[in-house]
BADO-820195 format. One record per residue (C-alpha): residue in three letters; y, x, z; residue number from 0. Coordinates in steps of 0.25 Angstrom, whole numbers. Example, Ala and Ser with C-alpha at 12.3 -4.5 7.8 and 13.67 -1.06 7.14 Angstrom:
   type      yy      xx      zz   seq
    ALA     -18      49      31     0
    SER      -4      55      29     1
//
This chain:
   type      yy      xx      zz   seq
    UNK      35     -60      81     0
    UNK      38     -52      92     1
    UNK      29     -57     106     2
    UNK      32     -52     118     3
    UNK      20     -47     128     4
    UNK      19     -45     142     5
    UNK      17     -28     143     6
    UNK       5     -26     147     7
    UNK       1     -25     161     8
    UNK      -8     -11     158     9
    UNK       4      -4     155    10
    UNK      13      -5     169    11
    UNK       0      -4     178    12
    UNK       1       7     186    13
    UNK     -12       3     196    14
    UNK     -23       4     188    15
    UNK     -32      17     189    16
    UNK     -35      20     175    17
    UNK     -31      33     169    18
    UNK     -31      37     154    19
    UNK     -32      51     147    20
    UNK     -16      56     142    21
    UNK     -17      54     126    22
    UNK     -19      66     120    23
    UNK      -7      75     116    24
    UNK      -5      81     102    25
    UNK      -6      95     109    26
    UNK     -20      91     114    27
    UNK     -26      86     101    28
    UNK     -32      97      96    29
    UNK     -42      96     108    30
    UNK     -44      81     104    31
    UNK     -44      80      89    32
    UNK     -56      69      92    33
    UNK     -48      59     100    34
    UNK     -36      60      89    35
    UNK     -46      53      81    36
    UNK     -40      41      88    37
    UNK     -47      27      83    38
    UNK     -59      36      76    39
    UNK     -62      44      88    40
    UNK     -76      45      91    41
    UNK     -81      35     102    42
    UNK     -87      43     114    43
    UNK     -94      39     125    44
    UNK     -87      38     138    45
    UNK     -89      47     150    46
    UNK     -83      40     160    47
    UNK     -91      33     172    48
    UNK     -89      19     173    49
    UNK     -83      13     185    50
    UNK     -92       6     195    51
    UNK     -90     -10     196    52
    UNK     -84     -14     208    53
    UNK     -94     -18     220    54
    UNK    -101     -31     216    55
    UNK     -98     -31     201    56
    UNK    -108     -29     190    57
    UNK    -105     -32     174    58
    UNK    -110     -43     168    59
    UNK    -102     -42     154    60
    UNK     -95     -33     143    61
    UNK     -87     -37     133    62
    UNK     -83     -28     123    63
    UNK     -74     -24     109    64
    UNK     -78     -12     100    65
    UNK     -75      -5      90    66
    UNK     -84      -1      80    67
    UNK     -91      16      81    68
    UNK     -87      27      72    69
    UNK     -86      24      57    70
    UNK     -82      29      45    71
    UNK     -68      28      39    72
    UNK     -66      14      37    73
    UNK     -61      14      21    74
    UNK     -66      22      10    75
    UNK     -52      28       8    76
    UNK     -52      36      19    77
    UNK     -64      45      12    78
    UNK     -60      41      -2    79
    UNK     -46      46       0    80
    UNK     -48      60       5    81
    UNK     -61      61      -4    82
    UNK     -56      60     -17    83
    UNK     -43      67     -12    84
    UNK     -49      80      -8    85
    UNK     -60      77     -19    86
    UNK     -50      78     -31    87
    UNK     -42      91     -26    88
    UNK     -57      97     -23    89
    UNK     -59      95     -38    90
    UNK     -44     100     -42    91
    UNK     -47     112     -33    92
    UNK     -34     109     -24    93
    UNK     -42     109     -10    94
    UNK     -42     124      -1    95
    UNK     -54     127       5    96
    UNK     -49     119      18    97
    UNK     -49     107       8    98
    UNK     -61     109       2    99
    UNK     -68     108      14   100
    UNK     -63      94      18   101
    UNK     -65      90       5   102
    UNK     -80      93       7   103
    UNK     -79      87      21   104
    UNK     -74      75      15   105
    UNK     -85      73       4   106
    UNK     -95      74      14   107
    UNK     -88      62      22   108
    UNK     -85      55      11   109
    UNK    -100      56       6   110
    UNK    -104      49      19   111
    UNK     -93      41      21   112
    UNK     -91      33       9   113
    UNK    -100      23      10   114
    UNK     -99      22      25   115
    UNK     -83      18      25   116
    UNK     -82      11      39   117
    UNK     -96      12      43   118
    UNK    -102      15      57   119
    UNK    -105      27      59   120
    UNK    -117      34      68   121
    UNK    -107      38      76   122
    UNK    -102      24      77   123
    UNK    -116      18      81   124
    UNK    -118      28      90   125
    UNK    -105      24      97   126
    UNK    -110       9      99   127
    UNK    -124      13     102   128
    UNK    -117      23     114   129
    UNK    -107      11     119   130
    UNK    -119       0     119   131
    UNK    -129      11     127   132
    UNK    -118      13     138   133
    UNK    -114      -3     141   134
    UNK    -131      -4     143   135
    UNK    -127       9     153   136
    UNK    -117       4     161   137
    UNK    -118     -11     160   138
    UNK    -132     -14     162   139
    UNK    -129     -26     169   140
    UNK    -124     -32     155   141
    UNK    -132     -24     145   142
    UNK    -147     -28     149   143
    UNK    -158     -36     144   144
    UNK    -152     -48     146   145
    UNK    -140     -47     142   146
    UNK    -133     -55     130   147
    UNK    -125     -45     121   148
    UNK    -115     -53     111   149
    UNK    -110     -43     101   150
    UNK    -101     -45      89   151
    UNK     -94     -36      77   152
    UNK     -84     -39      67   153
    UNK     -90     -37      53   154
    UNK     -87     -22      50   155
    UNK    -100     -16      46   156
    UNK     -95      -3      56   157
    UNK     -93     -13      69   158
    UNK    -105     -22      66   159
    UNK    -113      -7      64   160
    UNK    -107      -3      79   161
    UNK    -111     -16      85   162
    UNK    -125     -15      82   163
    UNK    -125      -1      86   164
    UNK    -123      -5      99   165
    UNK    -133     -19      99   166
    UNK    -144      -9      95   167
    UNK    -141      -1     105   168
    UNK    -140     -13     114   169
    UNK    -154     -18     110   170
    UNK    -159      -3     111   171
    UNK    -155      -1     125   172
    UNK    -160     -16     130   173
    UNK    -168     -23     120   174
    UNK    -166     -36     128   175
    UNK    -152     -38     127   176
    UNK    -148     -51     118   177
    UNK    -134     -46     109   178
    UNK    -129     -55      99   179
    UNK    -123     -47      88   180
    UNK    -113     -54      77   181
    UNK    -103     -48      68   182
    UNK     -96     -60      60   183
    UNK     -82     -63      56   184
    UNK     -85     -76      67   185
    UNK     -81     -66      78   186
    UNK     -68     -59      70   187
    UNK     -58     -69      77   188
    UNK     -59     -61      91   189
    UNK     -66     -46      85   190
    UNK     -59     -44      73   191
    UNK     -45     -50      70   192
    UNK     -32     -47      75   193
    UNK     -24     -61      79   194
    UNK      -8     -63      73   195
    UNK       3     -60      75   196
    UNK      -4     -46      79   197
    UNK      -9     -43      68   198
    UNK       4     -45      60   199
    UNK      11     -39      68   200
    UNK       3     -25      69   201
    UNK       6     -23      55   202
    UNK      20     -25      56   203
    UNK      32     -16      49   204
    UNK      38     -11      61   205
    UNK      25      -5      67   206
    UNK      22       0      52   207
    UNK      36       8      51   208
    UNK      32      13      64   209
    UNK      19      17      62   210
    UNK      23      24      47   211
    UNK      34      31      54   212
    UNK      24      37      65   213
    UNK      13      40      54   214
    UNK      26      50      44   215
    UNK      27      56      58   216
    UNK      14      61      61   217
    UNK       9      64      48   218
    UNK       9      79      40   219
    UNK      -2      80      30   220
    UNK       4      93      24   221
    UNK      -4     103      33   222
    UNK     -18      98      29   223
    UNK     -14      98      15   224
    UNK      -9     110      13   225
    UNK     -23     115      19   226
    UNK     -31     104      11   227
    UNK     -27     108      -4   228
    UNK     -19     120     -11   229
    UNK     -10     113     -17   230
    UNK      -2     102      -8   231
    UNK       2      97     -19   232
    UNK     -10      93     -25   233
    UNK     -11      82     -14   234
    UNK       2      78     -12   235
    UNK       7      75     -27   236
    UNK      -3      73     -36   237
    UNK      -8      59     -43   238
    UNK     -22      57     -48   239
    UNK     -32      47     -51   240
    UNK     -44      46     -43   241
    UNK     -57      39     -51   242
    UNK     -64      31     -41   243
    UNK     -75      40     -33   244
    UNK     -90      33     -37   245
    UNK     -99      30     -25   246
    UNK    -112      36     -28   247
    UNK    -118      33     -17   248
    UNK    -131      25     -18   249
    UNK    -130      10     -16   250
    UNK    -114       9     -15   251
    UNK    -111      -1     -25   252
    UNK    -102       5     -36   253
    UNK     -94      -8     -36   254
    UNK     -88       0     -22   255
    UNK     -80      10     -31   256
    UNK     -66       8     -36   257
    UNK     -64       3     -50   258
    UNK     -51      10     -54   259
    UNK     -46      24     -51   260
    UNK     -35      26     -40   261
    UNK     -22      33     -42   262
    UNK     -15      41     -30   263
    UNK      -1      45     -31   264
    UNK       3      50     -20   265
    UNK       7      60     -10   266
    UNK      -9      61      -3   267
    UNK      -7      72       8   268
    UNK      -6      62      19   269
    UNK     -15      54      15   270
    UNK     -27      63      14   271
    UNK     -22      70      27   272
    UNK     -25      55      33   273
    UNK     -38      53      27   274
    UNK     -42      67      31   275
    UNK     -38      65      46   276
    UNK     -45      49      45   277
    UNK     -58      57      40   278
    UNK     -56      67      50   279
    UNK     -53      58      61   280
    UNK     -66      49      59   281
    UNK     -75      61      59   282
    UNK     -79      59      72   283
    UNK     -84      45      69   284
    UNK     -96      55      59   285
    UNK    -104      68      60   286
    UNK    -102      74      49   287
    UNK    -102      89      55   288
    UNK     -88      92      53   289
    UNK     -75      86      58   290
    UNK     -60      86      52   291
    UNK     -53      89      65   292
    UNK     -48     102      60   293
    UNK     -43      97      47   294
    UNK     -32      92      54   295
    UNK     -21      99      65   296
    UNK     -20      94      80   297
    UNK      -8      90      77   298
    UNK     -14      81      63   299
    UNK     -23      75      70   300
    UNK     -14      70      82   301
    UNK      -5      64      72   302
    UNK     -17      59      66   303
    UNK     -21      52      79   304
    UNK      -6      49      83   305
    UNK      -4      41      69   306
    UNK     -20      34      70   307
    UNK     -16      29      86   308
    UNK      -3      25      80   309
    UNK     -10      15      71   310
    UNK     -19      10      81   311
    UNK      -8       8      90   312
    UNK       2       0      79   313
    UNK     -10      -9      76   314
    UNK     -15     -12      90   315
    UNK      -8     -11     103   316
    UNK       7     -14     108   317
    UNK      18     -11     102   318
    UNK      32     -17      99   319
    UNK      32     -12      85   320
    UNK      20     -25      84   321
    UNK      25     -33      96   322
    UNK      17     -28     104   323
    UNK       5     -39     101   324
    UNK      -4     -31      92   325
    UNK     -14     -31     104   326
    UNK     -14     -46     103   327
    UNK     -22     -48      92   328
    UNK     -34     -46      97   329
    UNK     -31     -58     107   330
    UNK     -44     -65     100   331
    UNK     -51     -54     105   332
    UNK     -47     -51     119   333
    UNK     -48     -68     120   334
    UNK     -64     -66     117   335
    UNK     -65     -54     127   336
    UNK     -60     -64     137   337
    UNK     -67     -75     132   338
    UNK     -81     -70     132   339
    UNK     -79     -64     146   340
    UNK     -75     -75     151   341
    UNK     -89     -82     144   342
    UNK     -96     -72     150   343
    UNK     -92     -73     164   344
    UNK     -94     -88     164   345
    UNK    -105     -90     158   346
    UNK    -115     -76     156   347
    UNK    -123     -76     144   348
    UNK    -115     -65     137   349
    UNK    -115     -50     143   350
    UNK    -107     -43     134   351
    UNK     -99     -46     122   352
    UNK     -98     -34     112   353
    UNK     -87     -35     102   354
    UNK     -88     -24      90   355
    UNK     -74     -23      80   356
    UNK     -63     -14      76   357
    UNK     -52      -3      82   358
    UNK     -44     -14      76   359
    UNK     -46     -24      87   360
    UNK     -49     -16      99   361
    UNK     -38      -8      98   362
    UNK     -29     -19     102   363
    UNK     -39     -25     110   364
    UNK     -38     -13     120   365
    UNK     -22     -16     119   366
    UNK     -22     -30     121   367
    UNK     -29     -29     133   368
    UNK     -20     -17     138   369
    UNK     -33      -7     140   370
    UNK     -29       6     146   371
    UNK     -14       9     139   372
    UNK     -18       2     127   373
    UNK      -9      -8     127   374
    UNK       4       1     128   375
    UNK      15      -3     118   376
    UNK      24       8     113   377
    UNK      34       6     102   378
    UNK      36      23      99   379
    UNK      24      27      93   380
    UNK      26      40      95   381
    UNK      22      36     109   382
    UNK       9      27     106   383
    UNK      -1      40     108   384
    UNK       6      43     122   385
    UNK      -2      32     128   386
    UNK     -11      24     116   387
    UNK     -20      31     109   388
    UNK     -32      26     101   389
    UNK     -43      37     104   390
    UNK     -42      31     119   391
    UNK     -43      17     115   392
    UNK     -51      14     101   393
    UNK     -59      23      93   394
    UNK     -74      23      87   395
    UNK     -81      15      94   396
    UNK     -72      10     106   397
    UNK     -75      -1     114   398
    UNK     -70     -13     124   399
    UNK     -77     -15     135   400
    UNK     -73     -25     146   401
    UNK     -86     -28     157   402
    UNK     -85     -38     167   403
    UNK     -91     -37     180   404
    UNK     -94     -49     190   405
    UNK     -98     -49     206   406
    UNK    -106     -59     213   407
    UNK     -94     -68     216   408
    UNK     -90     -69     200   409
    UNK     -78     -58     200   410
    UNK     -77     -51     187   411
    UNK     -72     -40     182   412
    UNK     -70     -31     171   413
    UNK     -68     -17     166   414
    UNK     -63     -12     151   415
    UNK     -71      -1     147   416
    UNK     -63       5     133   417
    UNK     -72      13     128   418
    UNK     -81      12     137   419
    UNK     -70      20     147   420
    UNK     -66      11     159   421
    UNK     -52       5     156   422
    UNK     -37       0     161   423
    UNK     -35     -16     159   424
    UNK     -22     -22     161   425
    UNK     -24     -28     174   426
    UNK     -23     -23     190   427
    UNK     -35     -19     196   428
    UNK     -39     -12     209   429
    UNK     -53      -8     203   430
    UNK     -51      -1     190   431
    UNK     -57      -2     179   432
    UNK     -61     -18     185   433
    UNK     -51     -30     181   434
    UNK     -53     -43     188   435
    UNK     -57     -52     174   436
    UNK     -51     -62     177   437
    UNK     -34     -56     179   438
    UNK     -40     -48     166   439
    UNK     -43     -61     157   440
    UNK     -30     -66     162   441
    UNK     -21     -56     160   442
    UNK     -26     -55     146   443
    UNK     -25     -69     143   444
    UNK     -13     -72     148   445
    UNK      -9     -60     139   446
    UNK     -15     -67     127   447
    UNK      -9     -80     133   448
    UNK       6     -75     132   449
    UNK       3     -66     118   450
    UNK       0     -81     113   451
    UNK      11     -87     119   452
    UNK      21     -78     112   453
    UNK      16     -79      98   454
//
């Protein structure tokens, strides 16, 4: 069903003073191989200095979506794949000296990885213990010993790891503070789910096509493989049968391993260039002493980052090729955001509410409620990178933020802080980053008023 939305009010501001940095261009990328990461990019801390509240002001309460710290590869076919891949022509004596020392790279990765599929990693608490010590920092008004912490994860090992990350480092920094920490299936209405017809629709064929199309486009293995093996055509053409690989690792339960051997028929150069550049990609989420980033050409990897933000795009933000409503279903979400603000001011008790889940929901989160340019729609995507690109908007460890300030007659504001960087909401202003909270809760819900309407 196609739903007509109001454009958003972001996108024909002009008053605003907000500035953004240009997305980088395909000549620039060999100076900023990290950032073409995209949604693995490594969270850094900000440098920026926060802009002082307006006279009389003082924050009383944050509320807040994150996304869960560095990790490992989320499946076991992303190591799996390559592994036995490079494994198998290592044995056949196909791979050249460049390929053999992949290989080895890879067994090293693989050895450390296999059991740690989607876990957090150091990196990742490190992240959440950095972002927990810096709202103590600059909000001490709510982060204190008498302050009452709500927090809540979905039920992923990986975000219910970050969350307590940052709770230790809560109780660390003030052992006084009371935080109530959950992570239940109760809370998955508003954390973790994604509401129809959205979620129908961002899967639909149109978009598909589209996306395929602009994935042939941007894709050419042949470069690495002709510098991987000796024979090309060992990995484009052959067939064999792989026997499951045994996990010896002590206390893995050997019920884990496959029961029946696999057969691959099939041309595998792009796949194993895709696994390579996934590996090499969430490299920065480890330390492993050595990195991929040359593996792979300037040009590799901003195809690489163009066809991953192309994803994150089609699956989150506005578009026609989804009616533009993709955004919309994380309604449930925005509504507790508004919700437990709203408790808050009334009635105290709460001084933040910290929410830990997915790239999967704060991605459209961020567009739904039009933050910075997230919420431009393009139907090209050839064009999406011009303006909407994912290592500005959610990568390891990103993070919502909107803390609310009140002055002695009851005035609140607030300010969005993406990753923790001072940011543009969709309504006028004369005192950027400050929003009056109560034109900001109405624009919103009249925006989720209309979206309903029409449904």
């Amino acid at each position: 069903m196609r739903i007509s939305i109001i454009i958003p009010i972001a996108l024909l501001m002009g008053s605003v003073q907000f500035s953004a940095a240009a997305p980088i261009t395909r000549e620039q990328a060999a100076d900023n191989i990290s950032l073409l990461a995209g949604s693995m990019k490594e969270y850094i801390a900000p440098k920026e200095k926060l802009t002082p509240a307006p006279k009389g002001y003082k924050p009383f309460y944050l509320s807040h979506y994150g996304r869960h710290g560095s990790r490992y590869l989320h499946e076991s076919s992303y190591y799996t794949g390559p592994m036995e891949t490079l494994e198998k022509a290592h044995k056949d004596g196909a791979l050249t000296v460049l390929g053999e020392d992949v290989y080895n790279k890879i067994s090293i990765i693989y050895a450390d990885a296999i059991t740690r599929v989607g876990d957090l990693t150091p990196k990742g608490q490190a992240q959440h213990r950095g972002i927990a010590d810096r709202m103590v920092d600059n909000y001490p008004e709510i982060f204190n010993g008498k302050a009452y912490i709500v927090a809540r994860s979905t039920t992923s090992h990986r975000v219910m790891m970050s969350m307590m990350s940052a709770v230790t480092e809560f109780q660390k920094r003030i052992p006084g503070m009371q935080i109530s920490i959950d992570a239940s299936a109760h809370d998955n209405p508003y954390m973790s789910t994604i509401t129809e017809p959205a979620n129908t629709v961002r899967n639909n064929s149109k978009k598909g096509a589209a996306v395929n199309a602009f994935n042939a486009k941007h894709s050419d293995p042949e470069r690495l493989m002709l510098e991987l093996f000796k024979d090309t055509a060992y990995i484009r053409h052959f067939e064999r049968t792989i026997q499951p690989r045994p996990f010896s690792f002590p206390g893995f339960a050997a019920a884990q391993t496959q029961s029946e051997p696999r057969t691959v028929v099939q041309d595998m150069s792009g796949s194993l260039f895709n696994q390579l550049m996934d590996i090499a990609q969430n490299m920065q989420s480890h330390n492993y002493g050595f990195d991929f980033n040359n593996l792979f050409t300037p040009d590799e990897w901003y195809d690489a980052f163009l066809k991953n933000n192309l994803y994150w795009y089609s699956v989150s933000a506005f578009t026609p090729l989804t009616d533009n409503i993709v955004p919309f279903g994380q309604e449930n979400l925005l509504e507790n955001i508004i919700s437990c603000a709203d408790s808050a001011i009334e009635n105290g008790g709460i001084n933040a509410n910290l929410r830990y889940g997915h790239d999967t929901y704060l991605f459209p989160l961020v567009c739904l409620m039009e933050i910075n340019d997230c919420a431009w729609s393009v139907e090209d995507f050839e064009h999406v990178a011009d303006r909407w690109v994912d290592y500005d908007i959610v990568y390891m460890g990103s993070n919502l933020q909107l803390v609310f300030y009140r002055n002695r007659k009851g005035h609140v504001i607030v300010k969005a802080l993406l990753n923790e960087t001072e940011s543009k909401l969709p309504i006028e202003t004369d005192m950027f980053p400050y929003y009056d909270w109560e034109q900001l809760k109405a624009y919103y819900r009249g925006k989720l008023t209309e979206y309903r309407n029409n449904k």
